[in-house]
PDB file as gemmi writes it, atoms N, CA and C in Angstrom:
CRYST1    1.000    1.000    1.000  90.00  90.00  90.00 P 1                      
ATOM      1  N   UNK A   1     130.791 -16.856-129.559  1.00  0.00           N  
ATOM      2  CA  UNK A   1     131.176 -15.782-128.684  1.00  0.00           C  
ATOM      3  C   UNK A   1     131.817 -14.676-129.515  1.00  0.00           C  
ATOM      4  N   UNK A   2     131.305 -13.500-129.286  1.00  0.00           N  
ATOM      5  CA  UNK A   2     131.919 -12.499-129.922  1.00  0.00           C  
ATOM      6  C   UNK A   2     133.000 -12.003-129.321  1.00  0.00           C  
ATOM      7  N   UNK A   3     134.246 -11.889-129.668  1.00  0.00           N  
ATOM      8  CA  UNK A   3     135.594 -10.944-129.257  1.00  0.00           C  
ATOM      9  C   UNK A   3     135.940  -9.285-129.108  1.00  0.00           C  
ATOM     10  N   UNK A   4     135.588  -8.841-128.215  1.00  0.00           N  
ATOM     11  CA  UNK A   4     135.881  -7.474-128.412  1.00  0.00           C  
ATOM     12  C   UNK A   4     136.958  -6.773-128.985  1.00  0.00           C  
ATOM     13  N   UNK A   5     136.599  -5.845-129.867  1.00  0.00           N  
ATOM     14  CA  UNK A   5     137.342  -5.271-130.932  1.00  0.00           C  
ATOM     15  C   UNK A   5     138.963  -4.632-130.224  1.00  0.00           C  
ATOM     16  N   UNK A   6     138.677  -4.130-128.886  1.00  0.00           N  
ATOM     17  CA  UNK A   6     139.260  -3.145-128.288  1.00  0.00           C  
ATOM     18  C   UNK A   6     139.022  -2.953-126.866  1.00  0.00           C  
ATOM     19  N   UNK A   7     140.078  -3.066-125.866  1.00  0.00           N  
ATOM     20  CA  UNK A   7     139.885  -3.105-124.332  1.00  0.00           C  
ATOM     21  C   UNK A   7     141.238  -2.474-123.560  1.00  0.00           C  
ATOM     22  N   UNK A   8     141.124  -1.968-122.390  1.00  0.00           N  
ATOM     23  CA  UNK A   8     142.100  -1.156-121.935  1.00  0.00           C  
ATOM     24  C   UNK A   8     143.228  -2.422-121.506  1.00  0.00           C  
ATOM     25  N   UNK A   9     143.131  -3.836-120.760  1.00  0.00           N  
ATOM     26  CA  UNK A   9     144.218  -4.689-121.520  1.00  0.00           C  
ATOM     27  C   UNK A   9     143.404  -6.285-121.833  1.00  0.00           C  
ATOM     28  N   UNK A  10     144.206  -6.727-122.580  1.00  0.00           N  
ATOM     29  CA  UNK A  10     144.314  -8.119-123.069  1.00  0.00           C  
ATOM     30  C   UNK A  10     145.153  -8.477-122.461  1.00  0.00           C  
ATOM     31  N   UNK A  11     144.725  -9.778-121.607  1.00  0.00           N  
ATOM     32  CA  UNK A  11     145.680 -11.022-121.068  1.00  0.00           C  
ATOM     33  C   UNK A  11     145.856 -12.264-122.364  1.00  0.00           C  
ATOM     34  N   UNK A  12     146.793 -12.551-122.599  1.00  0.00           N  
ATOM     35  CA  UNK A  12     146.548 -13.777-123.775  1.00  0.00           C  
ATOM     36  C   UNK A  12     147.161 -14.740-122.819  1.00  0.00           C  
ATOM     37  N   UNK A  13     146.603 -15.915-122.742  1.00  0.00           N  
ATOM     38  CA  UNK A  13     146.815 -17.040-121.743  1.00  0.00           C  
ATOM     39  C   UNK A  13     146.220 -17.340-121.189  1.00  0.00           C  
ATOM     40  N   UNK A  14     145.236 -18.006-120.157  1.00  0.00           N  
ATOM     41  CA  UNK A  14     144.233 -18.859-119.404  1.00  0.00           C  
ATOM     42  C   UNK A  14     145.074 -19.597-118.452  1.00  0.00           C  
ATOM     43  N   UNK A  15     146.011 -19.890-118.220  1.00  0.00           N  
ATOM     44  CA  UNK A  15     146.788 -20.459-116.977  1.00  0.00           C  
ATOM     45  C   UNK A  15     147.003 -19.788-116.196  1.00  0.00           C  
ATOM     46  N   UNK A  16     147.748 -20.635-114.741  1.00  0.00           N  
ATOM     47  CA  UNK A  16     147.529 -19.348-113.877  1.00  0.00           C  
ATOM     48  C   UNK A  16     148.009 -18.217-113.689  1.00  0.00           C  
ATOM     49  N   UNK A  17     148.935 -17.636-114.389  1.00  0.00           N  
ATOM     50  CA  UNK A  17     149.858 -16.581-114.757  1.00  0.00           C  
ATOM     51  C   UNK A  17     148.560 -15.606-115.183  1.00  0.00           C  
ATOM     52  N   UNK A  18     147.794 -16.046-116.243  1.00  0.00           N  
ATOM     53  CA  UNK A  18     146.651 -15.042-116.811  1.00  0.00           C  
ATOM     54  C   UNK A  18     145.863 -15.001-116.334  1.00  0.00           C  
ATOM     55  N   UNK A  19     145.097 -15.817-115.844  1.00  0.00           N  
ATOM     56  CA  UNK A  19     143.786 -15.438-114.764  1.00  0.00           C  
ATOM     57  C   UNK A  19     144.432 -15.006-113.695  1.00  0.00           C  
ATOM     58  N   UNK A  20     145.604 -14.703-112.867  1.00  0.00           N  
ATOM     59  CA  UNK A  20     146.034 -14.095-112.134  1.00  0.00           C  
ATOM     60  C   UNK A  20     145.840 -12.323-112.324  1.00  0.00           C  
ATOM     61  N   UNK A  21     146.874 -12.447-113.346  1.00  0.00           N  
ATOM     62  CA  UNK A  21     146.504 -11.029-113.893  1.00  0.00           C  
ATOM     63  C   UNK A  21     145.454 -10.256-114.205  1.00  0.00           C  
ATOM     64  N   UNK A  22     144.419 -11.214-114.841  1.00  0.00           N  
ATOM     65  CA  UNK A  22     143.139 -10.983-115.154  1.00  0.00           C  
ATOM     66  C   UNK A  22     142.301 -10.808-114.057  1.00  0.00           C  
ATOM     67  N   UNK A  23     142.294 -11.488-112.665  1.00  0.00           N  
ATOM     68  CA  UNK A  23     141.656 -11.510-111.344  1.00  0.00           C  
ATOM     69  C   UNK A  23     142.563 -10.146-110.681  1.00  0.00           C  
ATOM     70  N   UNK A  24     143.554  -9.556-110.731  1.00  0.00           N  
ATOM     71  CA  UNK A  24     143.918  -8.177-109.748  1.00  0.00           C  
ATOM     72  C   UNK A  24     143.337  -7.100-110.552  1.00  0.00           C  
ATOM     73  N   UNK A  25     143.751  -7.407-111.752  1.00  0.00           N  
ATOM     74  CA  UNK A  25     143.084  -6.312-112.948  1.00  0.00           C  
ATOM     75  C   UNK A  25     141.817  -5.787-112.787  1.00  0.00           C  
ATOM     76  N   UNK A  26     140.657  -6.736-112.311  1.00  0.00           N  
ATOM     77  CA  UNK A  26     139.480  -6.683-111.957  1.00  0.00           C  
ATOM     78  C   UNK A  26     139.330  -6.084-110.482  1.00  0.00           C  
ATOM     79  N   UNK A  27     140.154  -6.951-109.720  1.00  0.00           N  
ATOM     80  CA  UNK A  27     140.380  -6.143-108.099  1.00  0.00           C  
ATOM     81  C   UNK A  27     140.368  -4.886-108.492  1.00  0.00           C  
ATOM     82  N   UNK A  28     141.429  -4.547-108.751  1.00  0.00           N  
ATOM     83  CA  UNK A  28     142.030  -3.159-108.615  1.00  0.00           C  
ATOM     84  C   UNK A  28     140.970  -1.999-109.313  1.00  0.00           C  
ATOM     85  N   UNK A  29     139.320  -2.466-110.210  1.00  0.00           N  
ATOM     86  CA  UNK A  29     138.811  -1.537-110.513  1.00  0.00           C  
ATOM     87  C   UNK A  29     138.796  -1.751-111.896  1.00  0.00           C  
ATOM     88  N   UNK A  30     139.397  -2.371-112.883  1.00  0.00           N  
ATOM     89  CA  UNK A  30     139.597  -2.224-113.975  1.00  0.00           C  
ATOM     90  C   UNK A  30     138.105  -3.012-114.573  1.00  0.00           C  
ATOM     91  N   UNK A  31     137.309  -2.129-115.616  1.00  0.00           N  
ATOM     92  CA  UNK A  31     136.305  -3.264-115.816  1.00  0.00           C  
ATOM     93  C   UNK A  31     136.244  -3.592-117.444  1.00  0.00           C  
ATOM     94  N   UNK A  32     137.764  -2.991-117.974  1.00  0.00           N  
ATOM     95  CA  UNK A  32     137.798  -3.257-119.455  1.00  0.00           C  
ATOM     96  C   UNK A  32     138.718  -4.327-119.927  1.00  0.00           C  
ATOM     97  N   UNK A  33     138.909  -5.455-119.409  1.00  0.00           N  
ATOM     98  CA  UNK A  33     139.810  -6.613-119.388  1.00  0.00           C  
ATOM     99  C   UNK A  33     138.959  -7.795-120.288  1.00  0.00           C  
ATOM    100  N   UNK A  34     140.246  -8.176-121.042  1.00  0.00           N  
ATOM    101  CA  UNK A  34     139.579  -9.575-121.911  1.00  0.00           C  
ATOM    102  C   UNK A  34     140.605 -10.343-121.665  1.00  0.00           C  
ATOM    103  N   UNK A  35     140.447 -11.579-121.055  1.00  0.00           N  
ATOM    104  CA  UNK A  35     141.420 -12.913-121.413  1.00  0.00           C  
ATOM    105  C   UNK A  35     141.401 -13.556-122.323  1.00  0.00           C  
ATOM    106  N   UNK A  36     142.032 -14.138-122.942  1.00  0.00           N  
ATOM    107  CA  UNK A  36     141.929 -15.012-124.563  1.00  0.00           C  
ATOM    108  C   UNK A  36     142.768 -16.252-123.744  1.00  0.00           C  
ATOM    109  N   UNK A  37     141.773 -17.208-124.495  1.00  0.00           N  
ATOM    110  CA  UNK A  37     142.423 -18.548-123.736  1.00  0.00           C  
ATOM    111  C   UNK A  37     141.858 -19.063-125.386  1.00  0.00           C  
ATOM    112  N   UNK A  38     142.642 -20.062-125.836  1.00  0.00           N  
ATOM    113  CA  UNK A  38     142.556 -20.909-127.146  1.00  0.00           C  
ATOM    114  C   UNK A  38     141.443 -22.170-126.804  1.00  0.00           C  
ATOM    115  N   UNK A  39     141.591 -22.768-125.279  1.00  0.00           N  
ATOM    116  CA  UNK A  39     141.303 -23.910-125.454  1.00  0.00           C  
ATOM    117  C   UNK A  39     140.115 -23.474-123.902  1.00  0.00           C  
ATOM    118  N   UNK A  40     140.324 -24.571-122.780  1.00  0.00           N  
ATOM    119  CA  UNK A  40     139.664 -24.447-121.837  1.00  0.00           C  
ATOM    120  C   UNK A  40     140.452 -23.485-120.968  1.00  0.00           C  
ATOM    121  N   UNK A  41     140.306 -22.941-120.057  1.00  0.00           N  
ATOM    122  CA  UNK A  41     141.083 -22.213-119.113  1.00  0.00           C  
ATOM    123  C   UNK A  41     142.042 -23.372-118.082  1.00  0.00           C  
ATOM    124  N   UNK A  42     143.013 -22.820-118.017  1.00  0.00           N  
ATOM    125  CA  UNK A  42     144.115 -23.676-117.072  1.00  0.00           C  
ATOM    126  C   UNK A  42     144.314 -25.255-117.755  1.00  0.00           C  
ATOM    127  N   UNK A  43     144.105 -25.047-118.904  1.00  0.00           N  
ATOM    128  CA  UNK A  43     143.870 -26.736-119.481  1.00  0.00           C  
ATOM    129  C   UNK A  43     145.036 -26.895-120.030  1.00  0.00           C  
ATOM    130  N   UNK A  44     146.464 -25.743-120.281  1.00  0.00           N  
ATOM    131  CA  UNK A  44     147.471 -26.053-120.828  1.00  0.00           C  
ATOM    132  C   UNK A  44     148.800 -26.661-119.532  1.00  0.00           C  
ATOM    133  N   UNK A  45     149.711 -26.240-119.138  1.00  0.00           N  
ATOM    134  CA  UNK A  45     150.672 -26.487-118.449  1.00  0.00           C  
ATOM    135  C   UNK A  45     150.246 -26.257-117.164  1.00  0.00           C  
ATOM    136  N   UNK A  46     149.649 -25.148-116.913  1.00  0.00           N  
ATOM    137  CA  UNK A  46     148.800 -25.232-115.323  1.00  0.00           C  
ATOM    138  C   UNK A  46     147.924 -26.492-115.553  1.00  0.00           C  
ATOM    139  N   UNK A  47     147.739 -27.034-116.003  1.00  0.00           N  
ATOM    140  CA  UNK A  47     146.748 -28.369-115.719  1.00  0.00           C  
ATOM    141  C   UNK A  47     147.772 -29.507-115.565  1.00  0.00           C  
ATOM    142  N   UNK A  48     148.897 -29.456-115.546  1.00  0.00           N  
ATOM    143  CA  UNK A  48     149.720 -30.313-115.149  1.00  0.00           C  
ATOM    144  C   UNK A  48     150.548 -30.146-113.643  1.00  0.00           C  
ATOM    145  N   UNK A  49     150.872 -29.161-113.528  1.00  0.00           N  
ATOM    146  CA  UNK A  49     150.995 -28.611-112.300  1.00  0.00           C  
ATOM    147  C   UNK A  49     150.202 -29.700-110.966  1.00  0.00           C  
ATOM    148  N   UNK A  50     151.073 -30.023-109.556  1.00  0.00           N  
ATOM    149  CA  UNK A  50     150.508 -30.556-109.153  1.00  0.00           C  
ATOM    150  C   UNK A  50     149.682 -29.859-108.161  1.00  0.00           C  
ATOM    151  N   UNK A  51     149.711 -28.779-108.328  1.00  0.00           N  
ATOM    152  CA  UNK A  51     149.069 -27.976-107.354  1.00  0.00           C  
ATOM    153  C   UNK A  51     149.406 -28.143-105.680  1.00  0.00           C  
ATOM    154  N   UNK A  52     150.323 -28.201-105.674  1.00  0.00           N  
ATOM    155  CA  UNK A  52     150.911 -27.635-104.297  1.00  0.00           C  
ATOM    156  C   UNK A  52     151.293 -26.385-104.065  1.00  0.00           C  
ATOM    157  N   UNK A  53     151.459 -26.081-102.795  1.00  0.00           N  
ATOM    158  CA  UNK A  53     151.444 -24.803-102.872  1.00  0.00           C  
ATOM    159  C   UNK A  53     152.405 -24.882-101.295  1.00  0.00           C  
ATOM    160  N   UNK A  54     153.647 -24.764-101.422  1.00  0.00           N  
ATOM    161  CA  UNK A  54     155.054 -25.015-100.318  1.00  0.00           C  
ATOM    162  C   UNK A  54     154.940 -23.573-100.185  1.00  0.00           C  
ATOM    163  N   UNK A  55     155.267 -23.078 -98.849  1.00  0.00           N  
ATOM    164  CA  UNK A  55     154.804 -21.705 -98.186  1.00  0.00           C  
ATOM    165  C   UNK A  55     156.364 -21.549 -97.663  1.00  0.00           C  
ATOM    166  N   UNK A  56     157.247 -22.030 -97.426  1.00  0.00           N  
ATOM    167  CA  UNK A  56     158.700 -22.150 -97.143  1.00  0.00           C  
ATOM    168  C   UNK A  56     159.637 -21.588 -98.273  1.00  0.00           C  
ATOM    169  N   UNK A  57     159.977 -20.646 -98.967  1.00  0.00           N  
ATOM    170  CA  UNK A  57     160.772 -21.089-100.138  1.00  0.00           C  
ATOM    171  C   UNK A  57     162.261 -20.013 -99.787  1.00  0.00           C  
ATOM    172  N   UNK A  58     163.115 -20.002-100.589  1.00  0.00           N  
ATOM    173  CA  UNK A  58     164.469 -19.365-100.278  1.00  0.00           C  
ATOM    174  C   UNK A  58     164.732 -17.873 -99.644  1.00  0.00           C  
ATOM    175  N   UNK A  59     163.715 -16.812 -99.766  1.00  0.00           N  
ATOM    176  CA  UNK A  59     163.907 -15.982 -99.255  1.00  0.00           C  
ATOM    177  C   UNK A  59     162.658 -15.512 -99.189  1.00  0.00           C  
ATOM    178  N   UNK A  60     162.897 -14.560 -98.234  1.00  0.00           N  
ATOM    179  CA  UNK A  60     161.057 -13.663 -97.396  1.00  0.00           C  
ATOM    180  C   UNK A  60     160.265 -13.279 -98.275  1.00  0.00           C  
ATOM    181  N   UNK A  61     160.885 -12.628 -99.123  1.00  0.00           N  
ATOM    182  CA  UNK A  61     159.851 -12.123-100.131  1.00  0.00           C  
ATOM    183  C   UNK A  61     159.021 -13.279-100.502  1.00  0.00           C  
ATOM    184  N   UNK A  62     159.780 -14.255-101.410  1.00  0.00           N  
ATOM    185  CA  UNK A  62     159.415 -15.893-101.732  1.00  0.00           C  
ATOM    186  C   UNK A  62     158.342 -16.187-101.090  1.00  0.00           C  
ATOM    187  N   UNK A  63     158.669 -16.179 -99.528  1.00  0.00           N  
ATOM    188  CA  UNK A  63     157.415 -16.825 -98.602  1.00  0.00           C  
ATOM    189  C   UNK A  63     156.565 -16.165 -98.493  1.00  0.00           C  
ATOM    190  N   UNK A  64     156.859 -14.790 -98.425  1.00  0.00           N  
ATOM    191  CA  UNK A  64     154.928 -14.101 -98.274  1.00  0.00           C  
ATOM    192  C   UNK A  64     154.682 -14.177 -99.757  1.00  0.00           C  
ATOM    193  N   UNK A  65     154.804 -14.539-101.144  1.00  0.00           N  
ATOM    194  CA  UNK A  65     154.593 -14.692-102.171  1.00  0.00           C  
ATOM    195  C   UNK A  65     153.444 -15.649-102.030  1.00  0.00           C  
ATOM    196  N   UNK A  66     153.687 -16.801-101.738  1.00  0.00           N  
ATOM    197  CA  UNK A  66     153.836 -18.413-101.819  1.00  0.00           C  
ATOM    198  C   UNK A  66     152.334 -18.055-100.523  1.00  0.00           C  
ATOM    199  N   UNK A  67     152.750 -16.998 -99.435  1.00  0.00           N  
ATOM    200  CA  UNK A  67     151.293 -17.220 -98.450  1.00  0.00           C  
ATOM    201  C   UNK A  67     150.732 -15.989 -98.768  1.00  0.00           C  
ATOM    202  N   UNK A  68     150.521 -15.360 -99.748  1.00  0.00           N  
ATOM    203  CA  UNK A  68     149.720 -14.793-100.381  1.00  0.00           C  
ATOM    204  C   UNK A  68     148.886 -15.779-101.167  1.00  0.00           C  
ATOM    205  N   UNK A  69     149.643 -16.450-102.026  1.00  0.00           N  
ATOM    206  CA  UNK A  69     149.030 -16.694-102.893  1.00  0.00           C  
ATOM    207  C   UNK A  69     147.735 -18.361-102.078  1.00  0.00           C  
ATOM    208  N   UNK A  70     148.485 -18.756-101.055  1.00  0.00           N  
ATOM    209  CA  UNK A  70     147.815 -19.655-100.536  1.00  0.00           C  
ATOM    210  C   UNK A  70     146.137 -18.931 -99.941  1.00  0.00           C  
ATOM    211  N   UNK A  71     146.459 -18.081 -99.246  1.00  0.00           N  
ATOM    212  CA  UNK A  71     145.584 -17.023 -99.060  1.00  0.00           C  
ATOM    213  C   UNK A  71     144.312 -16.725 -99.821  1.00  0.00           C  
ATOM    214  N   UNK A  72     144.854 -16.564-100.914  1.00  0.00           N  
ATOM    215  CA  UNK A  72     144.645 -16.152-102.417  1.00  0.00           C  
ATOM    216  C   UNK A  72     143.072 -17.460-102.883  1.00  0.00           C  
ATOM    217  N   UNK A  73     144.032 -18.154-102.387  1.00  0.00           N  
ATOM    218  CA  UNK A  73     143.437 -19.639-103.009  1.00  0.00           C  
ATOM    219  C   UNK A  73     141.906 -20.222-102.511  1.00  0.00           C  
ATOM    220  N   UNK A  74     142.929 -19.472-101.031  1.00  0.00           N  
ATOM    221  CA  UNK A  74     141.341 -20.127-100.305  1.00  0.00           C  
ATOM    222  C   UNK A  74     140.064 -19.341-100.112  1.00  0.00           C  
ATOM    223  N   UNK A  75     140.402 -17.923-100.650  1.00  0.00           N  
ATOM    224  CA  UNK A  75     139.246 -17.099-100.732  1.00  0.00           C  
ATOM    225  C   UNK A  75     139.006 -16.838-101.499  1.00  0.00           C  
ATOM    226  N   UNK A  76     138.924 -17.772-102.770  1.00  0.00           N  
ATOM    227  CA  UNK A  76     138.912 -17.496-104.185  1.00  0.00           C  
ATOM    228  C   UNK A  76     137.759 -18.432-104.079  1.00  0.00           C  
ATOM    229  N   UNK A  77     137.454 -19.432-103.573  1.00  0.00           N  
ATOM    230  CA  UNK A  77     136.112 -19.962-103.834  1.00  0.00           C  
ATOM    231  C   UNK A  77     134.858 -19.363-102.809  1.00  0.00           C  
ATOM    232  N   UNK A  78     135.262 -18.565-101.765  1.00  0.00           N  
ATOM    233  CA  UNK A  78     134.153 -17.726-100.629  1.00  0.00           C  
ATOM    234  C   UNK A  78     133.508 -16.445-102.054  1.00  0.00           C  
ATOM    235  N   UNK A  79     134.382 -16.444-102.858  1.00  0.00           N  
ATOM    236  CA  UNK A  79     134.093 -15.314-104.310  1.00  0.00           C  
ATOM    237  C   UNK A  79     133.687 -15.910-105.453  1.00  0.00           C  
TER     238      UNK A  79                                                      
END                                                                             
C-alpha cells in the first residue's frame, strides 16, 4: 500500500477515537483524510473494550453523547 505524501488531515490511530474522527471528517465533506493504523483497525485497546454502550451517564450533555453515539452505531452498518 502506498502512503500519501500529503493530505488536508492525518488521523494517527485506528481505534475508536480515530475512525471516529476519520468517519465526521468524511461526513462533513472532507475528501482528503488518511488514517494510519500500525496494525488492524480497532485491534489495539478498543478491541478490549466491552462494547457497551450505557445511555444514562452523569450529566445531559453525557447522555445525548452516549445516544448519539448509540445512534451512531446502529446506522453505521445501514452505511
Amino acid at each position: 500500500m502506498t502512503i500519501p505524501t500529503k493530505a488536508r488531515a492525518v488521523v494517527i490511530g485506528g481505534g475508536v477515537s480515530g475512525c471516529s474522527v476519520a468517519y465526521h471528517l468524511a461526513k462533513a465533506g472532507w475528501t482528503d483524510v488518511v488514517l494510519l493504523e500500525r496494525r488492524k483497525l480497532t485491534s489495539g485497546t478498543t478491541w478490549h473494550a466491552a462494547g457497551l454502550i450505557g445511555q444514562l451517564r452523569g450529566s445531559a450533555n453525557m447522555t445525548r453523547l452516549a445516544k448519539y453515539s448509540a445512534d451512531l452505531y446502529r446506522g453505521l452498518e445501514a452505511e
